[in-house]
C-alpha positions in Angstrom: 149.9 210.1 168.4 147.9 212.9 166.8 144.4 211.8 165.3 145.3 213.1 161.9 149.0 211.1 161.9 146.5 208.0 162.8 144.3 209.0 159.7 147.1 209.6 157.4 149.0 206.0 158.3 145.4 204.4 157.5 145.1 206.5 154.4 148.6 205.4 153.7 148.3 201.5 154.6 145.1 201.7 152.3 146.6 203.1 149.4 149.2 200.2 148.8 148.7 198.7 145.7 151.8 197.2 144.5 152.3 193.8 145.1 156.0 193.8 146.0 155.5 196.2 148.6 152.7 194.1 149.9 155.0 191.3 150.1 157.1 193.3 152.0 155.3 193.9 154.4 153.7 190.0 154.5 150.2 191.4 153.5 147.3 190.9 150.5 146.3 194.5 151.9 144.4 196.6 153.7 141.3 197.3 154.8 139.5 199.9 156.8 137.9 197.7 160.0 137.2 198.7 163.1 138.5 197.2 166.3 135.2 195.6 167.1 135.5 193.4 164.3 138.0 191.7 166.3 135.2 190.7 169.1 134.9 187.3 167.6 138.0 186.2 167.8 138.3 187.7 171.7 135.2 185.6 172.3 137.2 182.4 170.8 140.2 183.1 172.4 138.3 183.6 176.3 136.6 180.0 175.4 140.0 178.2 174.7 141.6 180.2 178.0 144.4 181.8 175.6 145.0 185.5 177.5 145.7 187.4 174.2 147.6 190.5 176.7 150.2 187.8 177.6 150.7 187.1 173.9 151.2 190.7 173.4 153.9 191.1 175.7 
């Protein structure tokens, strides 16, 4: 996938404000992150011995 069809998807997610369509989609909304916010959660999973890549298959 093309770096501007990623950047138009985020700008997309982000600019959902209507509630039913955030229901929809099982979310309170979005947020621009990046994927090193999810380091913490890595670091908790490797402590309890969950392997998130079997989870995601």
């Amino acid at each position: 996938m093309s770096q501007s069809d990623k950047d138009a998807i985020r700008a997309a997610l982000l600019d959902i404000k209507d509630k039913n369509a955030l229901n929809a989609l099982i979310a309170g909304g979005f947020i621009n992150d990046t994927d090193s916010s999810y380091n913490g959660l890595r670091d908790m999973a490797r402590t309890l011995g969950i392997d998130l890549k079997k989870l995601a298959s």
